[in-house]
N, C-alpha and C positions, 0 to 999 in steps of 0.2 A: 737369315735368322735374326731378325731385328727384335730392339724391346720394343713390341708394339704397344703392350699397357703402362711403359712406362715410368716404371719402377725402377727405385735408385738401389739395385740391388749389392753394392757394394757398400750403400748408407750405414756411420753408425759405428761399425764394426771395426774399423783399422787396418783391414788386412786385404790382401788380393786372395781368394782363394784360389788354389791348384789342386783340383782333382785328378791325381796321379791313379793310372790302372796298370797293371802288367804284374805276371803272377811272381816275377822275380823280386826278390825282399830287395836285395842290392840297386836296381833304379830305385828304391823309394829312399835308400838311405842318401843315396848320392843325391839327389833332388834336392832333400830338406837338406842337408850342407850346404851344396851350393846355396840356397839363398837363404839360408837363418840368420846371416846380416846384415841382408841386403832391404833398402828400401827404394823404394819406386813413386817419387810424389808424396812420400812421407807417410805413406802406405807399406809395411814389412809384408812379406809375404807367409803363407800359412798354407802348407801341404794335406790335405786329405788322400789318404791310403783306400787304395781299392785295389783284391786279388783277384778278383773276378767281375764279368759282366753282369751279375747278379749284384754285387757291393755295390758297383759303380751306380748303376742304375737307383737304386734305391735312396744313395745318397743326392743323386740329380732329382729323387720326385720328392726328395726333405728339405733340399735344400735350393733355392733359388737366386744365391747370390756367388754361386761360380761364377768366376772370370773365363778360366781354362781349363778344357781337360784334356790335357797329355797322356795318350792310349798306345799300350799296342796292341792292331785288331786282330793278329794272328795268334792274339793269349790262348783260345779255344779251339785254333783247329784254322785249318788255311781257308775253309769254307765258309766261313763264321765271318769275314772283315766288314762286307758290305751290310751284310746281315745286322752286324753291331752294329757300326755307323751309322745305321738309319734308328734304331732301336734309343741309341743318344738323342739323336737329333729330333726323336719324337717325345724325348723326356723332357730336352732343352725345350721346344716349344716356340713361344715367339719370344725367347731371351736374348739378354747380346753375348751369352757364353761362346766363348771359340772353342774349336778343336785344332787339336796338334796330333801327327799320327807321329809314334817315333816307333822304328822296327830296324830289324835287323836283312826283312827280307828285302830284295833289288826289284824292283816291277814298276816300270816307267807306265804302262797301261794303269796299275793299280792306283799309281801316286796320279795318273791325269784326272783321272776317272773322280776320284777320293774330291780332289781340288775343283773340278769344274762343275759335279753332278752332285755332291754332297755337303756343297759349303766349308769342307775343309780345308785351314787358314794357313796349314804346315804340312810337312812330309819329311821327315830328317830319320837317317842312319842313326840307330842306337847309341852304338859307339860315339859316334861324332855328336848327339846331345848331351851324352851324360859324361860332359864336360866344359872347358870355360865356354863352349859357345853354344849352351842353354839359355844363357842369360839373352846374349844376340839376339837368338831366337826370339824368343818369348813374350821381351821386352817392348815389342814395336805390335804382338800381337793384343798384350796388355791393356796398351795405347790404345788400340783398335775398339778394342772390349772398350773403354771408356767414353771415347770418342762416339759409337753409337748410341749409347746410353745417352751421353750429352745430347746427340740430334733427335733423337725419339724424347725426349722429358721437355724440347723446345717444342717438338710436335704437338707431345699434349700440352704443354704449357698454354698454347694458342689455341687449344681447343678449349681452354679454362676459361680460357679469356672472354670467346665465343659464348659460351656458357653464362657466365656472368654476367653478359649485356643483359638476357631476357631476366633476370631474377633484378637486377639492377634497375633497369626499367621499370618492374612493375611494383617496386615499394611507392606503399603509400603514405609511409610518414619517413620522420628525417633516424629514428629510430630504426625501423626498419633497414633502410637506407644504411646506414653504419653498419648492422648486422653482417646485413650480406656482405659487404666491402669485405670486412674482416674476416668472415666467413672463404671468401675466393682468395683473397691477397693472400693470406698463411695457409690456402692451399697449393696454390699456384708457390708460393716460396718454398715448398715441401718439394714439390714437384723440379723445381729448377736447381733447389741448392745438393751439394754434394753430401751433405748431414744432412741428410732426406729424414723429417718425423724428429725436426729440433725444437724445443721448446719455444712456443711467441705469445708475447704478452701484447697486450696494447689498448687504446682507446679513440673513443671518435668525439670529437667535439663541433660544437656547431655556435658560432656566434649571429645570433637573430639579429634582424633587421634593427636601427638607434639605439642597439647595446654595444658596451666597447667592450666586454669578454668572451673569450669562448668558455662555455660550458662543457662538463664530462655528458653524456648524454647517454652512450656505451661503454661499458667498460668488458674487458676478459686477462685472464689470468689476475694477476697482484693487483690489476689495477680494476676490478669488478666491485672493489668496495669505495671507488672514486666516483659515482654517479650522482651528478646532481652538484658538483663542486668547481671551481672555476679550473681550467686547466693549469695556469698559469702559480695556482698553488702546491698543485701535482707534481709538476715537473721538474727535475734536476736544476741546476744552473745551466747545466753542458746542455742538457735535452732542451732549453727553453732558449737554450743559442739558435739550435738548429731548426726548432721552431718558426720562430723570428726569422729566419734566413728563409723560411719555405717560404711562408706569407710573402715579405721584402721581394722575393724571386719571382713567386706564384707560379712556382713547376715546383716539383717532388726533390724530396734530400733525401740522400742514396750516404748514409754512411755505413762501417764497418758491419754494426751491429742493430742500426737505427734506420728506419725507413718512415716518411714523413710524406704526408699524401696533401695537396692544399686545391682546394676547390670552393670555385666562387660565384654567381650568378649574377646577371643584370641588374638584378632589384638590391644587390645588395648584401645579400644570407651569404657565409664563410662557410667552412665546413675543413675540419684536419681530422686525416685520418693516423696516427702515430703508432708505430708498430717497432717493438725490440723484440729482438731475437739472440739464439744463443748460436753465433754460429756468423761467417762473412757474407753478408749480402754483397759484395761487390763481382761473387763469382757466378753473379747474375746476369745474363746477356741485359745490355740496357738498355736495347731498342725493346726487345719483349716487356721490361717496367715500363717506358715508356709508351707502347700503347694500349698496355692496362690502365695507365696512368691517366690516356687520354678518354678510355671508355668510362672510368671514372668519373671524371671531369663533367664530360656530356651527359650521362645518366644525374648527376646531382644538378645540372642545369635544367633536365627536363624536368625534375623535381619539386625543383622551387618554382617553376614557372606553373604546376600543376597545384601546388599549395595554395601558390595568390589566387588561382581559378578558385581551386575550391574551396577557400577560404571567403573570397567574394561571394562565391556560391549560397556558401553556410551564412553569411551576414544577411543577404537578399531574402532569402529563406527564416532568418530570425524576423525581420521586418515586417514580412508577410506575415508570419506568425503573430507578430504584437498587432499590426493592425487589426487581423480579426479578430484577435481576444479585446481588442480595446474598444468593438462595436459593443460587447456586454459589459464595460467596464472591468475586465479582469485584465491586471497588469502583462507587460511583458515577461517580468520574469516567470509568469507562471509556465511561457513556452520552452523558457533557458532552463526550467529544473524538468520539465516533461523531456526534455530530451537528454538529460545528466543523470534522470531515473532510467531513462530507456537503456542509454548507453552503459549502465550501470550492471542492470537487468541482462545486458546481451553478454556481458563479458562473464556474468558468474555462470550464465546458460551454457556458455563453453562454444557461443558461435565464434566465426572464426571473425580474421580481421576484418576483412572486406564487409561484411554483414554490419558488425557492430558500428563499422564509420558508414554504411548507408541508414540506419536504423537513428543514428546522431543525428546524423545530417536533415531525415526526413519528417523524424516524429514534429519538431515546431510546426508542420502545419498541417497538424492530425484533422484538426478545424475549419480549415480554408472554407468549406462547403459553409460555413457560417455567412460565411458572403450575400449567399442569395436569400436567410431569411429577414424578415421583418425585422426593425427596430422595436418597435411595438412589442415582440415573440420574445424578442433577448433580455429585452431590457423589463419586463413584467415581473414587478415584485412578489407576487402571491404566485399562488400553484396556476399551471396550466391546463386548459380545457384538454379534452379528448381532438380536438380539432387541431388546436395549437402545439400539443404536444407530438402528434404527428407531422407538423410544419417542420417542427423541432429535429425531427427523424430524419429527415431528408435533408438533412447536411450532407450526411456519410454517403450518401450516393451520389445530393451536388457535386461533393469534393472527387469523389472516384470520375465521375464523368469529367471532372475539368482538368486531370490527371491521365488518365489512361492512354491516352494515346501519345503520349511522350516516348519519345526512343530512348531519353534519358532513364540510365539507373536509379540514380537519386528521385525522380518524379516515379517511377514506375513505383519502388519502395515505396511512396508519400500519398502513390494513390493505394495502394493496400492498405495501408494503414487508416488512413482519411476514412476508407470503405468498412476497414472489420474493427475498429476500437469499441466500439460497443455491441460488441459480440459477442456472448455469456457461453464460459465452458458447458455450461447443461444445457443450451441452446436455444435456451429462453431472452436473448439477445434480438438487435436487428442491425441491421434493416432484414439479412436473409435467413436468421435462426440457425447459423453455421453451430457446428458444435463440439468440443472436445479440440482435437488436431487438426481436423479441418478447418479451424482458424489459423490462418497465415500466423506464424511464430511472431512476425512484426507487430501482427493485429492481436495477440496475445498479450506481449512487451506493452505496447502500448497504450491496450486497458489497466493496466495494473498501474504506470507511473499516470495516466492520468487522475483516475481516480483517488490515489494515492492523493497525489498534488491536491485535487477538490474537494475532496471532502476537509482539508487543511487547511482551505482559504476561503474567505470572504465573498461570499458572492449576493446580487440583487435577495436573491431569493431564500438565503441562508446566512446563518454566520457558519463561521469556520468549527470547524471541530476540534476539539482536545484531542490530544496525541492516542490516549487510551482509548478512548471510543475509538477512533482510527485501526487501532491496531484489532480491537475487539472485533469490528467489523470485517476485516477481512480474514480472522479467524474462521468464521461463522460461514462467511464466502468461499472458504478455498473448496474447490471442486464442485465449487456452483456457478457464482458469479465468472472465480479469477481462476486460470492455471495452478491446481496444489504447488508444482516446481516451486511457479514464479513465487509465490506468495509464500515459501519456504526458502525461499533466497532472498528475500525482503527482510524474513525474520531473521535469517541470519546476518548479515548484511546491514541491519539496523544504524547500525551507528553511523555510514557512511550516506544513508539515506539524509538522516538527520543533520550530518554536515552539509550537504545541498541545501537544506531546506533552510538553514540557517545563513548558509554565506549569502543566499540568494532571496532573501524576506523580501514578503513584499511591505514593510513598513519602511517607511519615508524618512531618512533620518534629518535631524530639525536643519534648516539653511539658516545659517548663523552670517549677515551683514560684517561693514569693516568697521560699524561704532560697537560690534559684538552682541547688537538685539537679534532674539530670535525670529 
């Protein structure tokens, strides 16, 4: 009868419970005497009363934090012992509750039988229980009851641990990353500590690459209104000791009430995970911290090693991006806000993470297919011929074709988009007259920040337009040109559009010499 799910079912609460059954009042008085001032582990004990196998029962399917139940199975009848004893043992379940039988009747068959075939941990004469050597008894069975509880909540403990590589693994930012940490660490500390479901605070910080602080980055509990502030202002005196010691060490500090996670990578990136609790982290097995510690560890290594990839990724991919726009003379930043509107766009749409960092990632080179047209086509100040404005068209299927057959995510995304950005909800779009939904979501997002972006900037063939026409026009558009959604999350949204567009101008600001001429 092991805890096989786990549960610290003595958490919490203070007491050992003993579910006494036997129809006789006098065992329950004698019971509660004997131990009303006794404590075991600092633990007093606490007698529940049951007259029958019907009480009994009912209190084992309410309640799941018996220790022991001390029965006698001949309460109903000489027939009834085994009959009960299994009836418990179906209520107990996979708990670590023991049984004790205590009777009056003699039957060395009953008591073998009881002990080898039913799990039952005891067999004692009435009489000789319900007195001082109840406590003997019971005391080392107690023990037992905790003692499995301690090797099953290690079990799952390791299976947490288990668990946590593949969520660990697959964050894709350093925010993420801290989530889950926090998220498994104060579960797995639930699971181990004996105040099983104790209060934990804590935060994660990560000091980036030629910075000399750590930053809050995640916070939870008390410390959820600390994001975005230097850790080093957060923390205690005493807390910024042990801090300090993690780093200095770089392995984990394990104090009373403090638990202090230090993780660092090749390139450089730190990362502290700092967790308070209410309650002794020390009655922690250490080798169990220790190699959550170290999954830890490796999971934030592969992280950072997957950041600089796709960080490099992202820069290669802006470059790409500015060179083709700078065949028409349209600046780089016009690729850095089409992918700050995209990215903008995908997060109020409610896609999820992984979508909104390929959609970041790939919008810069919505344009690529621009490669293969003319200079002559690009750069044409006045309107385009019927000839030329279909040269024009054949971007968006260059780019698909010079895209498509990547195994890559990132390019797979960058050829959808490259292929459906000028794709009209009514379907009056091309290259393929796609229309409604059947525009790729990406190739949706990405008409709308593009457009957005061009009609607001300077081009050979135009000047740029006022904010109000801007907005006008895509009034006029929504459920033509652009997705209603999109172009309803644009308007709501406004103002954070306008902060891209402002941080990121493409106006030149004046290069001022060291004699201070412009």
């Amino acid at each position: 009868m092991g805890n096989e799910n786990g549960k610290n079912w003595f958490s919490g609460h203070g007491y050992w419970n003993i579910l006494m059954m036997d129809e006789d009042n006098f065992s329950h008085i004698m019971v509660k005497e004997m131990v009303k001032d006794i404590k075991f582990q600092d633990r007093s004990f606490r007698v529940l009363s049951a007259y029958s196998s019907e009480e009994a029962l009912d209190i084992l399917y309410r309640k799941e934090d018996i220790a022991l139940v001390v029965l006698d199975p001949f309460t109903e009848g000489d027939s009834c012992g085994f009959e009960l004893i299994e009836d418990i043992n179906q209520a107990i379940g996979d708990l670590a509750t023991r049984i004790v039988i205590m009777t009056n009747r003699r039957s060395n068959k009953f008591k073998m039988k009881a002990v080898l075939n039913y799990g039952v941990s005891g067999y004692e004469q009435k009489t000789a229980i319900l007195s001082d050597k109840f406590l003997t008894v019971i005391i080392p069975i107690i023990k037992s009851y905790k003692d499995i509880i301690h090797i099953n909540n290690n079990k799952k403990a390791m299976r947490q641990i288990a668990s946590s590589s593949t969520d660990l693994l697959e964050a894709h930012s350093v925010e993420e990353f801290m989530r889950q940490t926090f998220y498994h660490l104060s579960t797995f500390i639930n699971i181990c500590m004996e105040d099983g479901g104790c209060s934990i605070h804590g935060m994660g910080g990560i000091k980036p690459l030629d910075d000399d602080y750590f930053d809050v980055v995640v916070g939870f509990g008390k410390y959820e209104q600390y994001v975005g502030r230097p850790m080093s202002e957060v923390l205690n005196k005493r807390d910024l000791g042990m801090f300090k010691r993690a780093r200095e060490m770089k392995e984990p500090f394990v104090g009373k009430d403090r638990y202090i996670a230090y993780c660092n990578s090749p390139n450089g990136m730190e990362g502290i995970v700092f967790i308070e609790v209410k309650g002794d982290l020390r009655c922690i097995d250490g080798e169990l911290l220790d190699v959550f510690h170290k999954n830890i560890s490796a999971a934030f290594q592969n992280l950072c090693l997957n950041t600089e990839i796709e960080e490099t990724q992202r820069e290669l991919l802006y470059i790409l991006g500015e060179v083709t726009e700078a065949r028409s003379e349209e600046t780089g930043n016009h690729v850095k806000r089409v992918s700050l509107y995209s990215r903008l766009l995908a997060e109020q749409y409610g896609l999820d993470q992984e979508d909104i960092r390929l959609i970041d990632m790939a919008a810069p080179i919505h344009d690529v297919g621009k490669v293969a047209i003319s200079d002559k086509i690009l750069m044409k100040p006045g309107g385009l011929s019927p000839v030329e404005f279909e040269a024009i068209k054949a971007h968006t299927t260059v780019g698909y074709n010079l895209l498509k057959n990547s195994n890559r995510k990132v390019l797979k995304s960058a050829a959808i988009i490259a292929h459906e950005h000028h794709e009209r909800y009514d379907g009056k779009g091309y290259p393929r007259g796609l229309k409604g939904e059947d525009i790729h979501i990406f190739g949706r997002i990405a008409c709308v920040a593009d457009v957005f972006d061009a009609l607001g900037s300077d081009r050979v063939y135009k000047k740029a337009w006022i904010v109000e026409d801007i907005l006008n026009y895509f009034r006029q558009e929504r459920g033509k040109h652009f997705d209603p959604k999109l172009v309803d999350i644009l308007f709501d949204n406004l103002d954070k559009f306008m902060e891209i567009k402002m941080r990121y101008s493409d106006e030149v600001e004046p290069h001022v010499t060291e004699n201070g001429m412009q």
